[in-house]
N, C-alpha and C positions, 0 to 999 in steps of 0.2 A: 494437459492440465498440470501446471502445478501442484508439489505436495505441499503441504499447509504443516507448518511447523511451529505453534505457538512459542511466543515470547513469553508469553510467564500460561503454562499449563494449565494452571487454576482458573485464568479467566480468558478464555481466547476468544479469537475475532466474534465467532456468534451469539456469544455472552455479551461483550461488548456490543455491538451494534443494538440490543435491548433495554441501551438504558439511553437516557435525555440527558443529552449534556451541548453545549455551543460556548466559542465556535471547538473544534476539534482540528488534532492533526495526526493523518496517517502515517506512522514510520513502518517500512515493509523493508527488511531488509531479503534478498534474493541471493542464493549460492548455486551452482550448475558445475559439470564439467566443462574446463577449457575450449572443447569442440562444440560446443553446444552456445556460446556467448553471442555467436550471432544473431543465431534464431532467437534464443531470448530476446535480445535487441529489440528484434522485427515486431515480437508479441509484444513486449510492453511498449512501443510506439502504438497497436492498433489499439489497447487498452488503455490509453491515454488521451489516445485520440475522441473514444466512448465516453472517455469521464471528462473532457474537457465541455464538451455538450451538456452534463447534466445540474440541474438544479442546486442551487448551494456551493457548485464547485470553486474554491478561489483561486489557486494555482498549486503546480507538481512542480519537483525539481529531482533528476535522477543522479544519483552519486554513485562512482567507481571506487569501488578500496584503489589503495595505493598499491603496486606490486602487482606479480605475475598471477595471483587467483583470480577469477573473476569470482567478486562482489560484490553487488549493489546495493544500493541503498536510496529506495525512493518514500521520498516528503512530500506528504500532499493536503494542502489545507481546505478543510470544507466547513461551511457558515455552520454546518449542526449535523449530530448524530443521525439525525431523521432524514436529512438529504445524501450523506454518504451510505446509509443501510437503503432508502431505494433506487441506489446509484448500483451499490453492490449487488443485492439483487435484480437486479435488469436484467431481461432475457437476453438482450446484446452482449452485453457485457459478458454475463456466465457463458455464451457459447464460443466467446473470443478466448476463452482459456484454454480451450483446446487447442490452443497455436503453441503453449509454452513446448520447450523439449522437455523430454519426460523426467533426466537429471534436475530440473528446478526445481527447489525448496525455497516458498516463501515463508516470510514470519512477519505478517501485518500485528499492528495494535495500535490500538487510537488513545490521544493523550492531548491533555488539555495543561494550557500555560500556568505556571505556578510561583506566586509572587515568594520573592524572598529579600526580605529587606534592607536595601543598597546595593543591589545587584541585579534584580528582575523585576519588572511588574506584572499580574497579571492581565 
């Protein structure tokens, strides 16, 4: 399983998943040791594979840092908070965590589009 490493401490992933918001999108960035990036690989292919299946999911997209660390960086949009928190808690899902190598450090956080005027829309 993955170690769980919030993005902002104050309010991490299980804080988040308790409140109402649509649509939302997961940024998780993942860090590991070099000998370990395969298996990571493998486990977020079978966890992906889970959440493609479930309710609200709209699509994932996994990004590599540039350069010799492995870091990832997986985006994944879901129609609402309420569908990715019974996504995340799925019994499939939590027992596919056990695939990660023990070196991974996630940092999930959910965040909703933010207008700013002549540049973004919500």
């Amino acid at each position: 399983m993955p170690q769980l490493r919030p993005l902002d401490p104050a309010f991490p992933i299980d804080r988040q998943i308790a409140v109402d918001a649509a649509p939302v999108v997961l940024v998780n960035v993942f860090t590991m040791d070099p000998a370990d990036e395969q298996a990571f690989l493998r486990a977020w292919q079978g966890d992906a594979e889970i959440m493609k299946r479930q309710p609200g999911f709209i699509s994932t997209q996994l990004h590599r840092a540039v350069g010799d660390s492995p870091t990832y960086l997986n985006y994944a949009v879901w129609e609402s908070i309420a569908d990715f928190r019974a996504a995340f808690t799925n019994p499939e899902f939590r027992a596919k965590l056990a695939a990660y190598p023990s070196s991974a450090v996630a940092s999930p956080h959910l965040f909703q589009k933010t207008a700013v005027p002549g540049i973004c829309v919500a």
